[in-house]
N, C-alpha and C positions, 0 to 999 in steps of 0.2 A: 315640491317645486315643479312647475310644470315643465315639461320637455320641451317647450315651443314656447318664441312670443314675438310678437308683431312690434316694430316702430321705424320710425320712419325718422332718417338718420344722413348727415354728410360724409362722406371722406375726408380725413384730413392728414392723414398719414398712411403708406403702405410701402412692403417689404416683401421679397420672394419669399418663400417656402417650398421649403423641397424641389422637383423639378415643372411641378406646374399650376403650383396653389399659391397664393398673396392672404399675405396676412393684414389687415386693414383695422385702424386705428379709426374708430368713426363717433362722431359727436350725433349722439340720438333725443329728440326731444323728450322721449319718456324715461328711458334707461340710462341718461348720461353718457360718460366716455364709456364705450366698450370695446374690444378685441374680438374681433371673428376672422374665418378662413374663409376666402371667396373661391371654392372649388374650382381647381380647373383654370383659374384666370387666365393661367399665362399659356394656355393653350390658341395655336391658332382658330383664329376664328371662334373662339368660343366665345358665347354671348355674355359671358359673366367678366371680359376682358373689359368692354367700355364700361360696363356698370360698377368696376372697381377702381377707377378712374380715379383720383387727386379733382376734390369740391363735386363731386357726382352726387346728388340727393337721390336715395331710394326709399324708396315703401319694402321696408326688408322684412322678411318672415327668416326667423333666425332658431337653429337646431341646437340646444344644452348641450356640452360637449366634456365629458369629464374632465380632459383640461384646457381644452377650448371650442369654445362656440364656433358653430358651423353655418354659415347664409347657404337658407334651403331654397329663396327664392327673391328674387330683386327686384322690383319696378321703376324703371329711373323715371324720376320726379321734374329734375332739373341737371344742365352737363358744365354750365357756364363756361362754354368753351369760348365764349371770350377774352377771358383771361388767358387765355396763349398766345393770343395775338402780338401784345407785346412784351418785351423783359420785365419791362415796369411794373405794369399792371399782375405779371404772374409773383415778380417777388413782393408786391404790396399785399395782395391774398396769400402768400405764404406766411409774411409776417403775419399779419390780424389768426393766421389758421396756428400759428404756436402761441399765439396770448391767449388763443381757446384753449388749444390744451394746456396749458399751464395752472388755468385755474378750473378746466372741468374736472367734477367730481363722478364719481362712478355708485352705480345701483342707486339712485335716485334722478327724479326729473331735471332738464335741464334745458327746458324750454323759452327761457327768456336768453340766454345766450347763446342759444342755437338760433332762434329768430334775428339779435344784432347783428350774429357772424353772417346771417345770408342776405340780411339785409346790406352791408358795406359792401359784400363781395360784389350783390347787385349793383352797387353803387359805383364801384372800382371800376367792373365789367363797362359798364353803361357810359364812366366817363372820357371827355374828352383827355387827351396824350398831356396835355397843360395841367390840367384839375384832378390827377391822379394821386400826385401829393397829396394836396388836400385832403383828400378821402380818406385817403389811407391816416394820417395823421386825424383826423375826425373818429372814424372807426377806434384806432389807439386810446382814445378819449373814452368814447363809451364800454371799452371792452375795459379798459382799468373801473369803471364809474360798474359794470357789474361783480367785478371782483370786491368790490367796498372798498375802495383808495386810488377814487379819482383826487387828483390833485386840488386845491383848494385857491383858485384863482380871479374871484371877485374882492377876496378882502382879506387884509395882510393875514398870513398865519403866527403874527404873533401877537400885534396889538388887535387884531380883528375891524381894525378899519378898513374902509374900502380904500382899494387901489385903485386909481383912473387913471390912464394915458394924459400925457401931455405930449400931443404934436408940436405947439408952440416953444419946448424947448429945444432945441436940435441935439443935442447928448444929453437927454431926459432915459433916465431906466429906472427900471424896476429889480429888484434880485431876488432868487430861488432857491427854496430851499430843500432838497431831495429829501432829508432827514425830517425837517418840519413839515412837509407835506403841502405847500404850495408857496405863493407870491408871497418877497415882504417889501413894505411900505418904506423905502429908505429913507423917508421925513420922520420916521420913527426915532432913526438915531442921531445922536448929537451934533447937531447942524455947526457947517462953519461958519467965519467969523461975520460975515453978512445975513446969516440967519438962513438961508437958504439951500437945503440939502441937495437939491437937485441943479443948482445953478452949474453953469459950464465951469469946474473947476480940473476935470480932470477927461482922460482922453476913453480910461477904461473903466472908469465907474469907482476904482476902486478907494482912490484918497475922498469921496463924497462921505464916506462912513467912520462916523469917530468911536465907534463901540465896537471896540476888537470880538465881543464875544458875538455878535448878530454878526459881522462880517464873518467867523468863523462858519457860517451855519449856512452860509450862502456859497451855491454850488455852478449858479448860471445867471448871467444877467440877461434880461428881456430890455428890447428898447418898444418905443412907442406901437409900432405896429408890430413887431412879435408879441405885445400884451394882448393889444386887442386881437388878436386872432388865437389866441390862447383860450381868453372870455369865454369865445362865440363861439367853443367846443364843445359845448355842453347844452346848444341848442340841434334839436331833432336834426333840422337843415340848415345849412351854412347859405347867409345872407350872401350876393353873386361882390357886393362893394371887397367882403372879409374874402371867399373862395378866389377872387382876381387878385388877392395877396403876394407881393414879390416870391417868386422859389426861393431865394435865399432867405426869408422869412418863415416859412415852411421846413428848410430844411433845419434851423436853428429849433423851432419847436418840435418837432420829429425826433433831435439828438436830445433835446430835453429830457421829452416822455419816456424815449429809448433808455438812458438813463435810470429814472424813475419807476420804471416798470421793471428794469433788471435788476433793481437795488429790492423792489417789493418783493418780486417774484424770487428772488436769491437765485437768478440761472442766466445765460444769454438769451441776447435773440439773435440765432444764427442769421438767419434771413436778411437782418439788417446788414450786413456786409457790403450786400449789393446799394444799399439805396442811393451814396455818393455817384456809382457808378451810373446809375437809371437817370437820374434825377437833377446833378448837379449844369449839368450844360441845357437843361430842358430853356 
């Protein structure tokens, strides 16, 4: 095993050690999640203080350590010190930074979730105070979609027809299913006595559904625009009509995901705490 190895890797986690070393949780494109001690960090002025930084990208040259690996040498790549700028934008990158570690694996590459993660963070950074949301709730999507259980939102996940929005009905929804793994078709179940599942019969969706066991399995309704901006997750870039989205629109699919993603992952996500508080008066 060699003594030494190079890659180039973010922060996403760090903790004191002893009275002047930081222990740093880092997402590397080659080596996965690993653990190293960034000597010295917590020394004034020392140079290994910014470069052990929360989302700091280095070109790290990294010492074997019999029981932990030691950073010999750092070159910061990238600091995204725009994410401090504001609360929002830093508990948005916190969150996406615990769906990475949630599903990074360790001693093998892990270079396609280290490029999504720094690409959102780019994208968090860069956006406006309005369209932060969105990102973040965008990034949620493709970070569950590398994990293998992005939600399944073009077409029912039981009968596997497509689901469409209906703006023309005004209490038109859709329901979800945490358990079945995305959107279901509620024309699917036993329509009532006018034939029409969706018609305005009720205020909360829920007398539309005459099959108690699909209504069992449905954990959130989506209305017309939290569907379609649900869809359009799953493309690269968010179209500007879906990204200018109501916030309360955003924040109903955000509790979604946040849902979905803590039922997958079987853990919290601490971070989300904050995002009522960021997000809801925006």
């Amino acid at each position: 095993m060699p003594k030494e190895y190079q890659a180039i890797g973010i922060n996403l986690k760090g903790m004191p050690l002893g009275e002047h070393d930081r222990l740093l949780s880092i997402l590397t494109k080659e080596c996965g999640l690993i653990k190293a001690v960034a000597t010295g960090a917590r020394k004034h002025r020392s140079a290994m203080a910014g470069r052990s930084g929360l989302f700091v990208v280095n070109d790290l040259q990294i010492s074997v350590g019999r029981s932990m690996d030691r950073i010999k040498n750092a070159e910061m790549l990238q600091s995204f010190v725009g994410l401090g700028k504001t609360l929002a934008k830093l508990t948005a990158a916190q969150y996406l930074s615990e769906l990475a570690l949630m599903q990074a694996l360790s001693a093998q590459p892990q270079e396609e979730l280290f490029l999504v993660l720094v690409e959102h963070l780019n994208r968090i950074q860069d956006a406006e105070d309005k369209y932060v949301l969105a990102c973040l709730v965008h990034g949620t999507y493709h970070l569950l979609a590398i994990a293998g259980f992005a939600p399944q939102v073009h077409s029912c996940c039981i009968s596997q027809r497509p689901v469409i929005a209906n703006r023309e009905i005004p209490k038109w929804k859709a329901g979800f299913s945490i358990v079945g793994g995305g959107v279901i078709n509620l024309e699917i179940t036993d329509p009532p006595s006018d034939g029409n599942p969706n018609r305005d019969h009720s205020i909360n969706g829920l007398e539309i559904i005459g099959n108690s066991a699909i209504t069992n399995q449905i954990s959130h309704y989506l209305n017309a625009p939290e569907l379609l901006a649900i869809q359009e997750l799953a493309q690269t870039d968010l179209t500007d009509n879906i990204l200018k989205s109501q916030t309360t629109d955003w924040l109903t699919v955000e509790r979604l995901l946040r849902a979905y993603a803590q039922y997958h992952f079987d853990r919290p996500i601490q971070s989300s705490a904050l995002i009522d508080n960021c997000f809801f008066n925006i």
